[in-house]
VEXPAKE-481484 format. One line per 4 residues: number of its first residue (from 1); their letters; for each residue x, y, z of C-alpha. Coordinates in steps of 0.05 Angstrom, whole numbers, m for minus. Each point is the difference from the previous one (the first is absolute). Layout:
! VEXPAKE-481484
NUM> A> X,Y,Z  ...
This chain:
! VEXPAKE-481484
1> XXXX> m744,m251,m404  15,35,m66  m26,m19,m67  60,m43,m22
5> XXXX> m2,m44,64  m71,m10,m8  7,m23,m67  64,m45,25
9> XXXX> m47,m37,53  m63,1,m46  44,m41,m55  33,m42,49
13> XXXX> m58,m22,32  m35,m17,m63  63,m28,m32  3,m50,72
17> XXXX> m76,m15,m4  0,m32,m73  73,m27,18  m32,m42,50
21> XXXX> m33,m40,m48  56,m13,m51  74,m8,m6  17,75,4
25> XXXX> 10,m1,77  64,2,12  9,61,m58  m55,33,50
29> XXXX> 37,m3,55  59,30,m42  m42,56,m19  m5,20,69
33> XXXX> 69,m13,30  15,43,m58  m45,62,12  32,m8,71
37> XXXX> 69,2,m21  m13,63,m44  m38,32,60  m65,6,m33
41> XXXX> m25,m52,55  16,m1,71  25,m65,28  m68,m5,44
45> XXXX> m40,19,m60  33,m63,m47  m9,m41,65  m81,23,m7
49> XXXX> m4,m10,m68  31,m78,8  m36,m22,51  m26,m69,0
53> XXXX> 42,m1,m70  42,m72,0  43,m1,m56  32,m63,m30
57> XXXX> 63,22,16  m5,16,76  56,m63,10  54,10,m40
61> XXXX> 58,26,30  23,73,0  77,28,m12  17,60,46
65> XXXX> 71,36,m10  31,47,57  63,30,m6  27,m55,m47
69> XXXX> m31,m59,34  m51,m40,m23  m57,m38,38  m46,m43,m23
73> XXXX> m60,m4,33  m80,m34,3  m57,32,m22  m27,m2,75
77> XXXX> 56,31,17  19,m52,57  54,m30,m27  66,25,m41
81> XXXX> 83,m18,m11  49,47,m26  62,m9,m19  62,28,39
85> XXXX> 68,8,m7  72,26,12  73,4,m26  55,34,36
89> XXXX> 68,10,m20  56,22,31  71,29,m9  50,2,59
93> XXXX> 67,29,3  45,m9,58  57,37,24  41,m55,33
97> XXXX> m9,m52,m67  66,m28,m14  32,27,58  5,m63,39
101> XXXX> 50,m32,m44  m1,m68,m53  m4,m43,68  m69,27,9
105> XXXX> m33,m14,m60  m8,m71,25  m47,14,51  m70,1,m10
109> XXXX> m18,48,56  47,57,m46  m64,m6,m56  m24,55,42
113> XXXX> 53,39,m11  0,m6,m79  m22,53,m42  m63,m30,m36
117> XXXX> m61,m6,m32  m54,m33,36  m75,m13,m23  m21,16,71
121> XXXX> m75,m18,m8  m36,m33,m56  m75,m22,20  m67,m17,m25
125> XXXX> m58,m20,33  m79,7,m3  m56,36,50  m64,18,m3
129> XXXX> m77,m19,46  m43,m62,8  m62,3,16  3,70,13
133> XXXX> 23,m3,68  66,m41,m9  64,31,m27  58,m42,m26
137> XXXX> 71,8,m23  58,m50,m26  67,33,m7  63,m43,m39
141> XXXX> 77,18,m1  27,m21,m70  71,4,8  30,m69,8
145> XXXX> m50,m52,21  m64,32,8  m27,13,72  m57,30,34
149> XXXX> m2,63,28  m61,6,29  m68,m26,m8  m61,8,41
153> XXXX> m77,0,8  m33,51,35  m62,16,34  m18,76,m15
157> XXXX> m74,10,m1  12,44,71  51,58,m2  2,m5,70
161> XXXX> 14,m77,9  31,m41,m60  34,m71,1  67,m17,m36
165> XXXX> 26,m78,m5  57,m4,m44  72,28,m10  5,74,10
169> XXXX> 39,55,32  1,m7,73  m23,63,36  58,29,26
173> XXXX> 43,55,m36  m28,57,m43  51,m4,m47  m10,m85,m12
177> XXXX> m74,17,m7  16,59,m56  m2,m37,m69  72,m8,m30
181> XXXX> m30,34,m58  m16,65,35  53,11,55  43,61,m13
185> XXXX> 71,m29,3  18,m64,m39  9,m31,65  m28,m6,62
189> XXXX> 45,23,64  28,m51,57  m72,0,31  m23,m45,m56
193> XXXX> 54,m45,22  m24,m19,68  m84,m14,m32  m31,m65,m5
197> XXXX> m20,22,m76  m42,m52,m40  m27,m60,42  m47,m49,7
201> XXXX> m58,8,52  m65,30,20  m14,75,10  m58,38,24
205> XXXX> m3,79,m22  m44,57,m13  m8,71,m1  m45,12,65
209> XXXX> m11,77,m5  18,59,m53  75,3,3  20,m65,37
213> XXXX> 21,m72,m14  21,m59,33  20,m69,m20  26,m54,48
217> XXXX> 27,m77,m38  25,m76,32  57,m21,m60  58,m44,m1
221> XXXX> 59,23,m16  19,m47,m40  m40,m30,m74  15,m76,28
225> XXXX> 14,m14,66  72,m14,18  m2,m24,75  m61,m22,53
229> XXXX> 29,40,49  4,69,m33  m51,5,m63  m46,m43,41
233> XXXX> m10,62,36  m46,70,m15  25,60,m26  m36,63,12
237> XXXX> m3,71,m20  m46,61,m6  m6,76,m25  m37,50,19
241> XXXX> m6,74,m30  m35,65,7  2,59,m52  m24,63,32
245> XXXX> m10,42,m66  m42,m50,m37  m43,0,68  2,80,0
249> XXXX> m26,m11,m73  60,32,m25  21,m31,m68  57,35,m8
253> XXXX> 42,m20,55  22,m62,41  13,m5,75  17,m73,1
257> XXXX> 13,m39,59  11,m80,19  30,m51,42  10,m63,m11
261> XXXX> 23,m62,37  32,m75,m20  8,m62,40  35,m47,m57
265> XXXX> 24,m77,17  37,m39,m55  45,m59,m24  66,15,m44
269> XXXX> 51,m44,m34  67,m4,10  59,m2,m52  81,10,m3
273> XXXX> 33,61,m23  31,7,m55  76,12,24  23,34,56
277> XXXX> 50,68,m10  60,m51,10  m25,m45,m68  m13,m56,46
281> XXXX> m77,m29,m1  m46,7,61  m34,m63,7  m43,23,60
285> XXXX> m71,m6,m15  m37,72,11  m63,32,m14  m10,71,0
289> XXXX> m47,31,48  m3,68,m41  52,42,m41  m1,72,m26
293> XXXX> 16,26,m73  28,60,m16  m62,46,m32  m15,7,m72
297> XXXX> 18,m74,m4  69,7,18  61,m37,36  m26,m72,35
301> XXXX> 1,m15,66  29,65,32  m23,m33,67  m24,m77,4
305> XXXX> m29,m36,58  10,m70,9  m14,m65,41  27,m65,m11
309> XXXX> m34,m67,m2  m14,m51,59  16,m69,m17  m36,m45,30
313> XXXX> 27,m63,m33  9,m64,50  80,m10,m2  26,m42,m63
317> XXXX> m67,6,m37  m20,44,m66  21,69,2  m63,40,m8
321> XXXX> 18,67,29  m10,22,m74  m74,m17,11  m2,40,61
325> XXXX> m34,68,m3  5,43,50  m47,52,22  m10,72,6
329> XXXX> m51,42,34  0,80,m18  m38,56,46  m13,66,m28
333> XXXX> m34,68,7  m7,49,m60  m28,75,2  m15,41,m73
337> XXXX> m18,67,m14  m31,39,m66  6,77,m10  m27,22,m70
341> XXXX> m27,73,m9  m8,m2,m83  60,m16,m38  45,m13,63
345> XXXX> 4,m54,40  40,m14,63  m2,m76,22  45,m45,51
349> XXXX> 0,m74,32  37,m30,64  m3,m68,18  34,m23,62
353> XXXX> 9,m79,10  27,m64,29  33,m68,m30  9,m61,36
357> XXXX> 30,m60,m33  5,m74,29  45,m55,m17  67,m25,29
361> XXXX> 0,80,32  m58,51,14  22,57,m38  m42,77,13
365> XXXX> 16,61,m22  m55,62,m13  m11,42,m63  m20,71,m8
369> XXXX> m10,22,m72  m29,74,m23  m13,34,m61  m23,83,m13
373> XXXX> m23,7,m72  m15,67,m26  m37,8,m78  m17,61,m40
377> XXXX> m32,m5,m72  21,56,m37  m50,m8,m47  m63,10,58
381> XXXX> m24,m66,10  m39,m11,68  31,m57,43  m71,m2,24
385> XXXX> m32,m14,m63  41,m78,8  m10,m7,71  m56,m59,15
389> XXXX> m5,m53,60  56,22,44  57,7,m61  7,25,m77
393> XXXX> m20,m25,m52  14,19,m77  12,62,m17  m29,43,m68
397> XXXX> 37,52,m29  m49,66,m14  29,0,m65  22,m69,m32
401> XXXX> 55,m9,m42  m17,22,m72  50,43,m36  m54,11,m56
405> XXXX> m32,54,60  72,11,31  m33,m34,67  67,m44,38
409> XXXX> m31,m29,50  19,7,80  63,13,24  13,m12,80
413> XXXX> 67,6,38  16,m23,54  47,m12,57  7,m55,53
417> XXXX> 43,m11,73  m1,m72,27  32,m43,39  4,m62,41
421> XXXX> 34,m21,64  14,m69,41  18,m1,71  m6,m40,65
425> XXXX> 31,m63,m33  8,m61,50  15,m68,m10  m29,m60,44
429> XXXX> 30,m78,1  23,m30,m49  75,m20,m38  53,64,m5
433> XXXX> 2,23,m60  m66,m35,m27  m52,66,m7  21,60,m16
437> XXXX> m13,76,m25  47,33,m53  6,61,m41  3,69,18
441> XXXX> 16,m23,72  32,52,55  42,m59,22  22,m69,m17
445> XXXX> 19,m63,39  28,m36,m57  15,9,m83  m47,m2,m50
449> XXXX> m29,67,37  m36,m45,46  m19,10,66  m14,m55,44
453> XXXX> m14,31,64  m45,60,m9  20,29,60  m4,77,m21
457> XXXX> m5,m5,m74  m42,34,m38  m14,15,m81  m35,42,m39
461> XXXX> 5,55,m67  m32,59,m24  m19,15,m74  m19,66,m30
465> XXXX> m35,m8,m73  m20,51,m46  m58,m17,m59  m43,26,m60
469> XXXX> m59,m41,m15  m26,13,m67  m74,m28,m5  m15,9,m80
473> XXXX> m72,m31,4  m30,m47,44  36,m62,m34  66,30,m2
477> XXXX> 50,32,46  77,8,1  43,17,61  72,14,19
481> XXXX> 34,1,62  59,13,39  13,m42,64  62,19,52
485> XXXX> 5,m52,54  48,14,61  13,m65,32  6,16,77
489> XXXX> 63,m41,7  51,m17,m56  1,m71,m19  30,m58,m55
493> XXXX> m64,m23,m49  m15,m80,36  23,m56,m29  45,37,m43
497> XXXX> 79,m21,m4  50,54,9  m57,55,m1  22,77,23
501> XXXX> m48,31,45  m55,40,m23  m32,70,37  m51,15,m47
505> XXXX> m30,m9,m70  m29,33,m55  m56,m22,m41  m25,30,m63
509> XXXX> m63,m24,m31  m59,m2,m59  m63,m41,m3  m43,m8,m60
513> XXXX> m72,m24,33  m65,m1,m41  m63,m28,28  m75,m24,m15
């Protein structure tokens, strides 16, 4: 110990031993946290000097801020909230906007269609620890009438066992579980559209070895029930995932593999459509089993499942097939993959499932859905350095944003091929003409591009979309991207009178997104 240190600890000591018995603790105590800062005293050293040192102010709370977030927390360290947030907005501009004609704009499923701004997310919420071994989080929408997004209570004082009651993300597609705030594209691809997403239930989870995670949850599908027979009924699903290089030790890379699997049972409602392609109003009551949008947000209902509603009124009493849900049960497999050697990444999804819907007809069809993403950050940044629990999480530029230094931030591009496909439709029972798929069919029994039947129809489209993801800081990132969707079979938008048919579409598209 040089002379200087010596003198640091002989002062402190002193300074601490007369402090004891008068009101100059707490200035003590700042002595030394100060000689520790500067690096005259090691942390361990302080820690010696303090010992059996109480100060007066060992319970007031202390402020922490990371990355533009701020979270306060106890002196004991065992409990804290922070305060979190998010805004994104969009810009879309579509190529077929004003081509359907004046008859069109009277339709709400053209909205769409319409070139627009849209305040895609705005959300603010709370998280932090209680009682050290309890984590917490309460997420609101703001647009419109405020909602929750998710809230839950965990149990995390094992990494290889934790409990979560709440509303979360069900387990079951890597890009659902992948923050909106730090996925590459704007949008997630067709996979996302087949996920359970936010629910309420119970869910088990953990990270068992170096490398691995699991995480198996019983939800309901739906916030309040709808029917006894369907929502009365468990839903299950579960993840598991291995990442070879983190096991290897290498922190460079990422080998990711994992499989999941779904078993989802659930009530809808069931409504009219709007107008038919003839003007004339469908009174048929229908609820839709599942439906596909064109990526990056685009056209509505490019393929639509439905069944129609059982009534089981006695003769010449109310009419209460409006009341009547009907149900839907959904079966599902989903594989992912991670490649990542330093700035380059290489990641994909499939999902293959199966719908069944039950009213006045059974109505099944099966979806596959796929996505291959590749990434490359020009500016170096390690896809590795975000990678945590089985998906990514925020990224850091090397260099933040600061033109005072000529630093810009991170700059990724990237390119993505997706696409989704229904086949094996059947219909069961039931009144002609009642259920029904539509869309992008490969053949119709009747207008309205409506098939009845099912009997060898199929559906499905492919989209190719090009992006730049400019991540300035931690709070703030801006993107751009360019989606082109190939519909597999030509088709008039639903519910839209006097409508040409449409092959493909072109999306072009902006997001302003900042983040705490």
């Amino acid at each position: 110990m040089n002379f200087n240190k010596k003198l640091a600890v002989a002062v402190s000591g002193a300074v601490l031993l007369v402090a004891g018995q008068f009101a100059l603790a707490d200035s003590a105590t700042d002595i030394v946290d100060a000689l520790v800062s500067k690096g005259v005293l090691t942390e361990e050293e302080g820690k010696l000097i303090t010992k059996g040192h109480t100060s007066k102010t060992s319970v007031t709370p202390v402020v922490k801020e990371k990355d533009g977030a701020f979270t306060l927390e106890s002196a004991n360290a065992r409990n804290s909230i922070s305060l979190t947030g998010r805004m994104h907005l969009d810009y879309r501009d579509s190529d077929i906007d004003g081509s359907l004609g004046a008859a069109a704009s009277t339709d709400r499923d053209t909205a769409s269609m319409t070139d627009q701004f849209e305040l895609r997310r705005a959300r603010i919420g709370v998280k932090g620890k209680l009682a050290k071994d309890f984590k917490y989080e309460i997420v609101t929408n703001i647009p419109g009438t405020a909602t929750v997004d998710i809230a839950y209570l965990d149990f995390a004082r094992y990494d290889q066992v934790q409990i979560r009651a709440g509303k979360f993300k069900q387990p079951f597609g890597l890009e659902q579980l992948i923050s909106s705030n730090n996925i590459t594209m704007m949008e997630r691809s067709y996979n996302d559209q087949t996920v359970p997403g936010k629910k309420l239930g119970l869910q088990v989870m953990g990270s068992p070895f170096t490398g691995t995670t699991y995480a198996g949850s019983i939800f309901q599908n739906n916030d309040t029930e709808l029917g006894i027979a369907a929502d009365g009924k468990s839903s299950f699903a579960g993840r598991g995932t291995i990442n070879f290089a983190e096991i290897m030790g290498n922190k460079e890379m990422i080998m990711h593999v994992g499989l999941s699997g779904l078993d989802n049972s659930y009530a809808i409602n069931t409504s009219t459509s709007s107008q038919t392609t003839s003007g004339a109003d469908d009174t048929t009551l229908r609820g839709t089993i599942s439906s596909f949008r064109s990526a990056g947000r685009g056209m509505n209902n490019i393929f639509r499942g439905q069944v129609a509603s059982s009534n089981f009124c006695v003769s010449g009493g109310y009419n209460c097939q409006s009341e009547t849900p009907v149900t839907v049960s959904q079966t599902a497999i989903g594989l992912e993959g991670i490649f990542a050697t330093g700035p380059f990444k290489l990641m994909g999804e499939y999902s293959s499932g199966r719908y069944k819907g039950f009213g006045d007809t059974e109505v099944k069809y099966d979806t596959k859905t796929y996505f291959v993403e590749a990434g490359w950050f020009i500016t170096g940044e390690k896809f590795a350095s975000s990678y945590k629990n089985g998906v990514f999480s925020s990224f850091k530029p090397n260099n933040e944003f600061d033109l005072d230094k000529g630093h810009f931030g991170a700059v990724e591009l990237a390119f993505r091929a997706e696409a989704f496909e229904v086949d094996d439709i059947s219909f069961t029972g039931g009144t002609l003409n009642a259920a029904r798929v539509q869309g992008g069919l490969s053949s119709y029994s009747s207008a309205n591009n409506t098939s009845n039947t099912g009997v060898g129809v199929s559906s499905g489209a492919k989209t190719y979309t090009t992006g730049l993801r400019w991540i300035l800081n931690s709070n703030i990132v801006l993107k751009a991207n360019y989606a082109y969707s190939k519909f597999d079979h030509a088709f008039a938008p639903i519910d839209v009178v006097g409508a040409g048919l449409i092959k493909d579409e072109k999306l072009l598209m902006f997001r302003t997104q900042y983040m705490f």
